[in-house]
Structures are given as C-alpha cells and as structure tokens.
Phi, psi and omega in degrees: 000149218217063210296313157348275147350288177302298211290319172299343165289316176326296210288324190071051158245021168170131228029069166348137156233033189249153166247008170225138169321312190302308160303317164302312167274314171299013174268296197317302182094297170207130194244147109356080168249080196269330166273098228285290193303303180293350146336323182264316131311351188261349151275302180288341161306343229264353170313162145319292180247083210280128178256108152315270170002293205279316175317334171301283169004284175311305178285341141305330172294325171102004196289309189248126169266139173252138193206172160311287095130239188298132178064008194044043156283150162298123186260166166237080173261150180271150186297353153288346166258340196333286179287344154262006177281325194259335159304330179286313211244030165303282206291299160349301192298307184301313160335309193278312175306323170276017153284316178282311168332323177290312158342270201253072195009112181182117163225155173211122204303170156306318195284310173298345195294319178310291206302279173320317155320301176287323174293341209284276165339331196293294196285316193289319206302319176273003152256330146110287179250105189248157206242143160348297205268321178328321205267351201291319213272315167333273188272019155296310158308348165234041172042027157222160195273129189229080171319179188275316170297344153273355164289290149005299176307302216272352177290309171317294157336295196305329173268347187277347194272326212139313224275308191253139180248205160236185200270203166283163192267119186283155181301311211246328186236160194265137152248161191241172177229206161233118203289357155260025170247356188271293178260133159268161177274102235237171179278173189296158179243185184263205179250000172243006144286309157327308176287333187290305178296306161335290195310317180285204104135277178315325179264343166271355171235011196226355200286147020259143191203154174249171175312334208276308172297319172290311178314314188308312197297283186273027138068011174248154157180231238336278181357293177302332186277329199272318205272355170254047131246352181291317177311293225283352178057227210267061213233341155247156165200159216280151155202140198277168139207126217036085162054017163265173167211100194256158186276148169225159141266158195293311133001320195307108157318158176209026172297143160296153166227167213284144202266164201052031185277126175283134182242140124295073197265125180296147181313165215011028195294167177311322178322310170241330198269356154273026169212157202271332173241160170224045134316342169279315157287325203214105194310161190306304229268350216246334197292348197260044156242347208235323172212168195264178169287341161243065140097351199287140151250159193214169200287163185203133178274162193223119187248107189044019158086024169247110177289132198233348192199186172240117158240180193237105168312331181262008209237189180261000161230181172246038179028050195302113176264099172282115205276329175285152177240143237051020177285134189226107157260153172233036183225030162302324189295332189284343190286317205293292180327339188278296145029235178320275202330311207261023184266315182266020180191000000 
C-alpha cells in the first residue's frame, strides 16, 4: 500500500475527478472552513476546473453550506446533507458551545434564547441574506445592549436548531439566510443510516484514516464510530501499515501519481486537519510550520504529498519558504497561475 499516494487521490488532490464545487464537497462530507477567503480554494483545487464563480454559484445557491458543525467548528457541507448531518451532529456541537460559553461565564436564559430566536428570524426573513452587524443594528434599534461575543452565541443556536444557515457569499464576512427556505428539506433518515453515511463520507474521501482519525474528524463518539463503520461492512477493509491500522474504501483509487507534482494547500485544508495523526504528510518535529499550538493552521506546500515549505495566500507571489531539505517542487510557478486564474473566474 502506498498510503500517501491513496489518500491524495481520496482527497481529489490529484487527478481530480468532480467538475463542480458542489460534488466536491458531498465526495468529502464535510471541509473545514475556518478560513472565511480560503474555502473557496480548498474547493475549487480539488475540481477539474478549479473556479471561484462556480463555488459562488454553488454557495449562493445553496448546493453548498457553511455552518458551525463537527467539533463546533465552521463546516462546509453539501446541501443534500445538510439536514440529516446537523440532525447527527447537533447534540455534540451544543455541547461544545456550552463548554465554551461555560469558559467564559456566559448564559443565556430560555426566555432570552427565545426573545433572539424571533428577532433573528425577523431580521433575516427581511434581508433576506443578513449579516452579523444586520443583527447588531436591530438590536441597537430596540434599545438593547449586547456584546459581540454573546451575539455570536445565540447565532450559533440559530444554526444548530435549524432556523439558520449560510447567505451569500460575502467578499470578507458571513452572512445568514434561513435554512428553510434555503435548503429544501428531504425526509429524515433514522439515525444508524445517518452514522452510515457519515461514516462512508469520511473513508471514500479521506482513506486510507483509522478510527482514531475518524473519531477525531467527526467529533461524535467512539461508540457512533465504531457503529457506522461496523453498518458499511464489507465497503472498508483493513491495512496495516508500519504498525497502524488503517481503513481503506472500496471506492479508493490506487494508481500511483506523478511524482514531484506541487500542492498550495489553504490553512485548515482536510489534507492534514482531517486526521487526528499527519505523520504521514508532516513530519512530528516539522508540525509548528504547519500549524500553531493552540489550533492556528497556516497555508502549506506539500511536494509528493509531504508537507515542506510555506506560502502566502495574499501577496502578489506566493513567497514560498522551504523548511525541508530538499524539497525540489517542480510546478510551482503553474500552480500560483492556477491560483491566480481561479480567482477570476
């Protein structure tokens, strides 16, 4: 086995095979979308024809959503999963806000919870795609005083209940819509077909990942984990490798790829933050280049899918810094041009 090799074809991180954003993310299940500008790249690489335009497109549209979600993090999910993903991974998600919230003594009663719910509703049903400060200014217009950060809170409910999703897609800021009018709603599924698909999501785009990584990803657990990959049968199957034990899906390319092919991988891409170990891309001693200690990821090249260097997403090159020695990529410059191009179109 060739782990390396698999997982970046899993990733559609070499030889793509989706043409559209949209496919892209329900091959996935779900991407990390922590970085509001790089999101939109961490999708359109993984394309045929990688595109902003068509990611708007998808995401205005609703194909694609962005929410709060796994680990109470911001997700990128497709909009055919949307409502059964936030039925699994609801009662989790809540947790974890009211973990943080508990941080930092911050409650917030029934009744206000309520009171903000209708304003919430209120406000987007009349802007139609609304914004953080739309809600600020409502209530700065009924006289009441609110930090930013308990606003925050109660925005989170509003996507964990249902009520909120996201808007259009902004240059710089999140905006929200209302998720039933956004997403249609298809019927419920139970909850061990739920764990299936999830489970199936994860291993046709992230494989070859052990349980340790899937648990990690989807922040529900051990238990839920163990019991949707026990549902996909015989749809994984095992393979040791240096002493791990790893999951493959049946689905997996296993071709070799072309060697010294260059990656521009965005800050949180899947590529490393969808497994609980990256010893395969990214050496132990080598991890503070790639991310920080408390949770920051930063954009990174990746040379035959061994992350090596660093670049700058914002600048007018991409200032590449190589921390490995010998990393020889030899398509950067087509990458940066790849970019740039899909940025325009």
């Amino acid at each position: 086995m060739n782990p390396t090799a698999i997982r970046l074809l899993s990733q559609q991180l070499a030889a793509p095979q989706f043409d559209s954003p949209a496919e892209v993310v329900s091959h996935m299940g779900a991407m990390q979308a922590q970085e509001y500008r790089q999101m939109r790249w961490a999708v359109a690489m993984r394309t045929k024809k990688p595109s902003y335009e068509a990611f708007r497109k998808d995401f205005d549209e609703g194909r694609i959503i962005r929410l709060h979600l796994l680990r109470g993090t911001w997700q990128l999910v497709s909009g055919d999963d949307y409502w059964w993903m936030l039925g699994l991974c609801r009662e989790k998600a809540e947790k974890v806000i009211r973990g943080w919230m508990s941080s930092n003594r911050i409650s917030l009663s029934d009744k206000e919870l309520a009171e903000m719910h209708d304003l919430i509703c209120a406000t987007t049903e009349r802007i139609g795609s609304a914004s953080k400060e739309d809600y600020a200014e409502t209530l700065r217009r009924k006289g009441i005083e609110m930090d930013d950060h308990r606003l925050s809170y109660h925005i989170r409910f509003n996507e964990l209940n249902g009520t909120l999703c996201s808007g259009n897609l902004e240059p710089m800021k999140a905006t929200y819509s209302l998720s039933g009018s956004k997403v249609p709603r298809p019927q419920d599924i139970d909850r061990d077909e739920a764990l299936m698909l999830l489970a199936r999501k994860y291993f046709q785009s992230h494989s070859p990942a052990t349980l340790e990584d899937y648990v990690w990803w989807s922040g529900l657990n051990i238990g839920d984990c163990r019991r949707g990959i026990e549902l996909l049968g015989g749809e994984l199957h095992g393979e040791k490798w240096k002493g791990n034990n790893f999951f493959v899906h049946e689905s997996c390319r296993m071709k070799e790829i072309r060697k010294g092919d260059t990656l521009l991988l965005p800050a949180y891409d899947e590529y490393l933050i969808g497994y609980k170990s990256r010893e395969l891309a990214l050496a132990p001693d080598q991890a503070h280049h790639a991310h920080s200690k408390n949770g920051i990821f930063y954009p990174v090249i990746a040379v035959d899918g061994k992350i090596c260097g660093n670049w700058s997403a914002f600048k007018k090159n991409p200032e590449a810094v190589f921390f490995e020695e010998g990393a020889s990529p030899n398509n950067i410059e087509k990458i940066w041009e790849q970019y740039q191009r899909a940025k325009k179109k």
